[in-house]
C-alpha positions in Angstrom: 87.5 125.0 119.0 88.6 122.6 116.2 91.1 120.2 115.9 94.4 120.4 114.1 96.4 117.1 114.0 99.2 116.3 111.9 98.1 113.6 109.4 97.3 110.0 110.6 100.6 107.6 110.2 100.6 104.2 111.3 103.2 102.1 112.8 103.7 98.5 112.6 107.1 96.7 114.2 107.7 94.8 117.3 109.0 91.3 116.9 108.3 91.0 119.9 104.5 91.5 119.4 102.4 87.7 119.0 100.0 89.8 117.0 99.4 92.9 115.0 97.2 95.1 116.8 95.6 98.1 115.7 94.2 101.0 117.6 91.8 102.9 116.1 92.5 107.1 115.2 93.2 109.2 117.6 93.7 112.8 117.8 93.3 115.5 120.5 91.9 118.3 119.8 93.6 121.6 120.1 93.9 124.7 122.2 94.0 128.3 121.9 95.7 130.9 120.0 95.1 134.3 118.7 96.4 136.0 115.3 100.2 137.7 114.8 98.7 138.4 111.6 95.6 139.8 110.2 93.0 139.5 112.5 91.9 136.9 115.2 92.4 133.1 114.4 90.9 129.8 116.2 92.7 128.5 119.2 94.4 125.8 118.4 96.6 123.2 120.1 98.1 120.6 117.6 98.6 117.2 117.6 101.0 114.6 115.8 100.3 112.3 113.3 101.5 109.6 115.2 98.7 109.7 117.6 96.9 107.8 114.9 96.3 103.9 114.6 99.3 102.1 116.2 100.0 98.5 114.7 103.4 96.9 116.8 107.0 98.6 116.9 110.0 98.4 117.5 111.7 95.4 115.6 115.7 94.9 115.8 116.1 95.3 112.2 114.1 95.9 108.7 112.5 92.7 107.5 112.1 91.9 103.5 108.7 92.4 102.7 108.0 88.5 102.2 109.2 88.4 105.9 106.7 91.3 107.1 103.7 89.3 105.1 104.3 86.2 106.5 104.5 88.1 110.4 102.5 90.8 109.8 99.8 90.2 106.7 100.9 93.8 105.1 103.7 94.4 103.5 106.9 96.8 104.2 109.1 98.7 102.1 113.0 100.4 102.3 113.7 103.5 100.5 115.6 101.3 98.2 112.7 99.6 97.1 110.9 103.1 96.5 113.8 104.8 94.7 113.3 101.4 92.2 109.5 101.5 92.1 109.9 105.1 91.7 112.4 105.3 88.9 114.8 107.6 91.1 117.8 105.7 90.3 118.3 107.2 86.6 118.1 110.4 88.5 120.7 109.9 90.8 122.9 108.5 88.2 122.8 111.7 86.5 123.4 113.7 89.6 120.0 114.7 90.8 120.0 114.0 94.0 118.7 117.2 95.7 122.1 118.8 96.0 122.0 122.4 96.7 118.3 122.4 97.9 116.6 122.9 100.7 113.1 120.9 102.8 111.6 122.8 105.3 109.5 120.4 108.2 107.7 121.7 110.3 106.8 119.9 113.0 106.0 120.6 117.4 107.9 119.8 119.9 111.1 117.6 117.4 112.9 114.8 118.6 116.3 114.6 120.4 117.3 111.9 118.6 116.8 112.8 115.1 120.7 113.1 113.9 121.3 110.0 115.5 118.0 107.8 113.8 118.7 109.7 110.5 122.4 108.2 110.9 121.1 105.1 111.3 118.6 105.0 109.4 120.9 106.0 106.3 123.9 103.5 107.4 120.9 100.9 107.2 120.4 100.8 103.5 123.8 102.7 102.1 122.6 105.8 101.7 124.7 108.9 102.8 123.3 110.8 105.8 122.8 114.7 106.3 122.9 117.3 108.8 119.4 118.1 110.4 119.7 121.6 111.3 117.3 122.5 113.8 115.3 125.8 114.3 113.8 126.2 117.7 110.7 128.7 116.9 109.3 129.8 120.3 109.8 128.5 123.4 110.2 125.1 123.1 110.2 122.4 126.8 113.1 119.9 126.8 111.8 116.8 125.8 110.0 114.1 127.9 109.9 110.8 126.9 106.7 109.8 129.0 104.4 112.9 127.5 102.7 111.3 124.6 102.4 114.6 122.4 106.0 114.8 122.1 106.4 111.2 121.5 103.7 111.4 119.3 105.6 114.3 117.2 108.6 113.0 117.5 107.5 110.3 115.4 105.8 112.7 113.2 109.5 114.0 113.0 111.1 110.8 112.4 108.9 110.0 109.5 109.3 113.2 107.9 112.6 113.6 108.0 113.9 110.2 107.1 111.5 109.9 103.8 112.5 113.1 102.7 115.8 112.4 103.0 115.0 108.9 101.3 114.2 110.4 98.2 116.9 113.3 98.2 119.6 112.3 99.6 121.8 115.5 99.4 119.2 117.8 99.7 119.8 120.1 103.0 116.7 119.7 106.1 115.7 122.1 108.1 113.5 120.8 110.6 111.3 123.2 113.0 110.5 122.6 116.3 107.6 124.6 117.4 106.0 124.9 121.1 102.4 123.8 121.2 101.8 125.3 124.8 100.0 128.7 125.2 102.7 131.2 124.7 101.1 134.4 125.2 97.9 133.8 122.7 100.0 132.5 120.3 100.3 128.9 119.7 99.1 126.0 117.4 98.5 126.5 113.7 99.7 130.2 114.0 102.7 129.2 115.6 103.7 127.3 112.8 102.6 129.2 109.9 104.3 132.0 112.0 107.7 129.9 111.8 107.0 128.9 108.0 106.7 132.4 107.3 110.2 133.5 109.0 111.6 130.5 107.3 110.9 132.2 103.9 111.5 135.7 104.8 114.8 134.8 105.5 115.3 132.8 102.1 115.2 129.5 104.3 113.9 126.5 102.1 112.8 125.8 98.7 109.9 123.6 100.1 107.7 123.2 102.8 106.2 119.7 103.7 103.4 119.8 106.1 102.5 116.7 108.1 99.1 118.1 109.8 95.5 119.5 109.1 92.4 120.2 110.6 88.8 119.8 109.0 87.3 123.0 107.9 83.8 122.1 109.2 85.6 122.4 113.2 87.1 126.1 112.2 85.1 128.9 114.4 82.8 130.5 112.2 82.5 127.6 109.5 78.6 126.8 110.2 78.0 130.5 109.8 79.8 131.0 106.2 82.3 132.7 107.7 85.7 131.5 107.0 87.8 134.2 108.0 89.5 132.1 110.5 91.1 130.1 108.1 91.8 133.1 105.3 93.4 134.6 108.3 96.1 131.9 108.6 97.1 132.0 105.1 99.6 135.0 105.2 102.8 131.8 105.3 101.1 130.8 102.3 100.9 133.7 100.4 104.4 134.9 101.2 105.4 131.4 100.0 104.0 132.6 96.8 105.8 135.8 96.6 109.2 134.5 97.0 108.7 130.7 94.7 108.7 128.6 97.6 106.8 125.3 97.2 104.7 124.4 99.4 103.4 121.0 100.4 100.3 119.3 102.6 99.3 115.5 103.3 95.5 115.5 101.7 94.5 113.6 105.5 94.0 109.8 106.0 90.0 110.0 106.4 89.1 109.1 102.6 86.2 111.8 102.0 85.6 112.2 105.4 87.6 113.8 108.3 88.0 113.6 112.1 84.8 116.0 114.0 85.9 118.8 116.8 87.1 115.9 119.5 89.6 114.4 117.5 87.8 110.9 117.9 85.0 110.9 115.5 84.2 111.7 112.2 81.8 113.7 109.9 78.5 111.8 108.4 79.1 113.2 105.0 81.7 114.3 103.1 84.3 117.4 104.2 87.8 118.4 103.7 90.8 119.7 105.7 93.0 122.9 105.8 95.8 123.3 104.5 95.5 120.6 102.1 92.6 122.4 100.5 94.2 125.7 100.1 94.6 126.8 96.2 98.0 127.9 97.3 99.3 124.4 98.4 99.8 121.1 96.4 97.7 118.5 98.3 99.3 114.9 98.6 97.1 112.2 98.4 98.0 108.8 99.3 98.5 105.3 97.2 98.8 101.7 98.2 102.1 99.8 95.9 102.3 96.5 95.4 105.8 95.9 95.3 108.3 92.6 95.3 111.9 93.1 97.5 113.4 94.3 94.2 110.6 97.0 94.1 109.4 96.0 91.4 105.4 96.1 90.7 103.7 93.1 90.5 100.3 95.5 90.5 99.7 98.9 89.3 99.4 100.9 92.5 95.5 101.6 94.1 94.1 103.8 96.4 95.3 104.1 99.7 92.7 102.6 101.6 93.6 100.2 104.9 93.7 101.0 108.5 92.9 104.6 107.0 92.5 105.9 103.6 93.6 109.0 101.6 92.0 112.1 102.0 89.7 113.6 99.0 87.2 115.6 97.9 85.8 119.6 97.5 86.7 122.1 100.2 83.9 124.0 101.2 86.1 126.7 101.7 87.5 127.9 98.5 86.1 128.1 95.1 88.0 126.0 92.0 91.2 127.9 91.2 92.3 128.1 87.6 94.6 125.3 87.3 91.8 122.8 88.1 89.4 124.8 85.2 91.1 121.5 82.8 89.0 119.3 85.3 85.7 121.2 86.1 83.8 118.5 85.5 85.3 116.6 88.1 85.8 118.9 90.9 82.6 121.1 89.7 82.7 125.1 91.0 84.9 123.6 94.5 88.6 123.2 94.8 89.5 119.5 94.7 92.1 117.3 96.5 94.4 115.6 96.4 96.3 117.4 93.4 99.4 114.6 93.2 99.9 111.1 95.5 102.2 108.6 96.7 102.8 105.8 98.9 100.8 106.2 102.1 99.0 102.6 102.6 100.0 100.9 105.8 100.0 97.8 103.7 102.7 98.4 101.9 104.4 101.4 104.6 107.9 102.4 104.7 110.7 100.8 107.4 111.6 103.9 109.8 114.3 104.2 112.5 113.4 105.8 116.1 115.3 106.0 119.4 113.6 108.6 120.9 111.6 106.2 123.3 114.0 104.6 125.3 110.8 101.9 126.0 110.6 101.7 122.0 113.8 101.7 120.1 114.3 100.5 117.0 112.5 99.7 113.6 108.7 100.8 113.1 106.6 100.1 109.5 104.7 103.4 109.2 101.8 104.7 106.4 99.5 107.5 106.2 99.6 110.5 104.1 101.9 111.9 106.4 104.3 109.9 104.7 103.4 110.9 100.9 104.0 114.8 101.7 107.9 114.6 102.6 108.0 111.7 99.8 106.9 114.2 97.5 109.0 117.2 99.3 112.4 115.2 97.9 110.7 115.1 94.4 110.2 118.7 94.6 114.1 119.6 95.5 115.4 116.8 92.6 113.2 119.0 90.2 114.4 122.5 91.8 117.9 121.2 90.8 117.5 119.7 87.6 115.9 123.2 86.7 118.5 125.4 88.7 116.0 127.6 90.5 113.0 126.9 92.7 110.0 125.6 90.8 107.6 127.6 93.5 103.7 127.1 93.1 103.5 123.5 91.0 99.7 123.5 90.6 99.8 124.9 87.3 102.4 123.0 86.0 101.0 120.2 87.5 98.0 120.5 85.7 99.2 120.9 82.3 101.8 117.7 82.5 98.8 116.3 83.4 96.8 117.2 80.7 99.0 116.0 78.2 100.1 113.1 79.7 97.2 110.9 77.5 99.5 110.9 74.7 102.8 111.7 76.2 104.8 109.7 78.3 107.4 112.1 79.0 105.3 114.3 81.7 105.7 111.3 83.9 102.4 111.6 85.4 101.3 107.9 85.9 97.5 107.6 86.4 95.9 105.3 89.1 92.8 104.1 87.6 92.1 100.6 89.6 88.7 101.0 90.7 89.6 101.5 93.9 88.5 104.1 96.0 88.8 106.1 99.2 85.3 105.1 101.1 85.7 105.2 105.1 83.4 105.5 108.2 80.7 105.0 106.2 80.7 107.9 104.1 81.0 106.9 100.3 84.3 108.3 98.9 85.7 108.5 95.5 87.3 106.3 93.0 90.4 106.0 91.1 89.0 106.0 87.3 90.7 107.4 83.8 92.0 111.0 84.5 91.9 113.6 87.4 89.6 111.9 90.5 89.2 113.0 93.7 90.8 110.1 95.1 94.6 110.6 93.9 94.5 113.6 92.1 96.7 113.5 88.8 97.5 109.8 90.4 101.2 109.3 90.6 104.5 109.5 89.1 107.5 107.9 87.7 110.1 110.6 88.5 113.1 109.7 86.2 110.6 111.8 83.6 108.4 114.2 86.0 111.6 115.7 87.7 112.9 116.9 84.1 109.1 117.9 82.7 108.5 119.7 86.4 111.6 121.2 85.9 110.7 122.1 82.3 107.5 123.7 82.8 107.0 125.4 86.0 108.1 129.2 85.4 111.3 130.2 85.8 111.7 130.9 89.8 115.1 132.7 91.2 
């Protein structure tokens, strides 16, 4: 059995709360399922990201980020503050705003309330809202507010949904509710890369952000060399391929480590996570930014690395694929992550809106890589309309901006080279130096010149 979890995020709120407190990272592990698709798979039951360290919730409104340091000791930011610290503005001013385009989420279980807190959430900081359309994939229970998975997911939901929409505004959602529970030996991570795969049969979505993972040391089969348990699951990917759909993972929020077969503790040495370490997806790693209430940087950005830390490193699964060849020397003969990052610190995490606790309503702080993938899913659909078709696979272009973005500013690759570094548990991680590491990836971005180059050089895509 191994354990799939969406990716760590953190909350921090409450004004209510004397002090912060933090839990540490938890995750169940997951149950059963058999293969739709080409031969038999683990059995998994999934997890949210929410069920990972829990600062305080809930406060009546958004505080400015001097406020939060001087109540909580981290700071908080609004989507205005990234679309400033993210150069999005010149974007928008020239009309990309994600119109025409579509984000795929694919998360268990939803939340009832996710029209409403996107509403909200929007109204909050002048920012037009959208309509969620929902896909129920399988059979999916009415929600209960006292079982903690579906709390936990519906969280998972929140976040994903609102930063998406954060960074394009009039791109289209299409969020996807999966049921976790046994459903005739299907369930888990097939379930859902069952529903990403009828998402892009049926020309649903331009991009896919996925909010969960699960270490590739805890697959069935792993200690043997045999990984045909996770090559089994990769038919969504692959189709996602085919048809120029881009598709998105959080890189995890265990720095070069990773959460062992109970969900509760980790490995001694260094591992890495499915999907995020699939040549066929573009691994988001996680950053801390050290903004003012303008959003403006008063430091260049570091490593994500707090009550968690980005996730990084060489999958033991798959060999290097051709786009990393420019960065061998890094990643050696191994596939590396994270390929890109973005905000994920929870010093320094985004303002969220939830009602779907009635016993926790109102404004959370929330970090974790789970919040750079959707962050990164609006990027994608700003660059699929600048270019007028569907970008698809990025690694390759991602790679190249990178390579030339040493002597050319215009790729809008923006390295992260702080000395920081993604160390946790006890198992030495990597650090953010010159170039490609295995602690952001490329590093970062300013978008009002990486949507045009994206848009420039990935292939032309229908």
């Amino acid at each position: 059995m191994h354990t799939a979890r969406p990716r760590p995020r953190t909350m921090a709120a409450s004004a209510a709360a004397a002090a912060l407190v933090v839990t540490a990272l938890a995750v169940a592990p997951l149950n059963g399922t058999a293969a739709a698709h080409a031969g038999a798979v683990p059995h998994t039951k999934v997890t949210p990201a929410l069920a990972g360290h829990q600062l305080v919730r809930a406060v009546g409104s958004p505080l400015s980020t001097e406020e939060c340091r001087a109540k909580w000791k981290l700071a908080c930011y609004t989507p205005l503050q990234y679309r400033e610290a993210y150069r999005l503005n010149p974007l928008y001013k020239a009309g990309i705003t994600g119109k025409g385009r579509t984000i795929v989420i694919v998360d268990s279980f939803g939340s009832p309330t996710i029209q409403h807190d996107l509403d909200v959430y929007s109204k909050q900081f002048g920012i037009p809202s959208t309509k969620v359309s929902v896909v129920k994939w399988g059979n999916v229970p009415a929600f209960d507010p006292k079982n903690s998975d579906m709390t936990g997911w519906a969280g998972e939901t929140t976040l994903d949904v609102e930063m998406a929409h954060a960074v394009a505004p009039d791109a289209k959602i299409v969020l996807v509710e999966t049921a976790v529970a046994e459903t005739e030996g299907t369930t888990g991570l097939p379930e859902m890369m069952d529903a990403e795969k009828a998402m892009i049969d049926r020309g649903i979505g331009d991009v896919i952000t996925q909010s969960f993972g699960a270490t590739e040391n805890t697959f069935p089969g792993f200690d043997k060399g045999d990984f045909s348990s996770i090559t089994n699951l990769r038919y969504a990917f692959k189709d996602a391929a085919r048809k120029h759909v881009t598709v998105l993972a959080s890189s995890g929020d265990g720095g070069a480590t990773d959460n062992t077969a109970d969900g509760k503790g980790y490995y001694k040495e260094r591992v890495n996570s499915w999907p995020s370490s699939d040549p066929l997806v573009t691994s988001i790693g996680g950053t801390q930014l050290h903004l003012n209430d303008k959003g403006e940087r008063t430091a260049p950005d570091s490593v994500y690395n707090d009550h968690g830390a980005g996730g990084g490193g060489q999958s033991h699964v798959f060999n290097r694929p051709a786009f990393q060849n420019s960065v061998k020397n890094v990643v050696g003969s191994r596939r590396g992550t994270p390929d890109i990052s973005m905000a994920a610190a929870v010093d320094g995490g985004a303002w969220m809106y939830s009602s779907y606790d009635p016993t926790a309503t109102g404004w959370d702080v929330t970090g974790g890589t789970s919040e750079a993938s959707p962050l990164f899913s609006g990027i994608v659909a700003l660059a699929d309309q600048a270019a007028g078709h569907r970008v698809g696979n990025i690694n390759d272009a991602l790679y190249t901006l990178s390579a030339r973005s040493s002597y050319d500013r215009r790729t809008g690759i923006v390295d992260v080279n702080d000395g920081t570094n993604n160390s946790y548990q006890g198992v030495t991680g990597y650090t953010a130096v010159n170039g490609y590491d295995m602690a952001t990836g490329v590093g970062t971005l300013d978008a009002s010149r990486f949507v045009p180059a994206l848009a420039r050089t990935a292939g032309r895509r229908g």
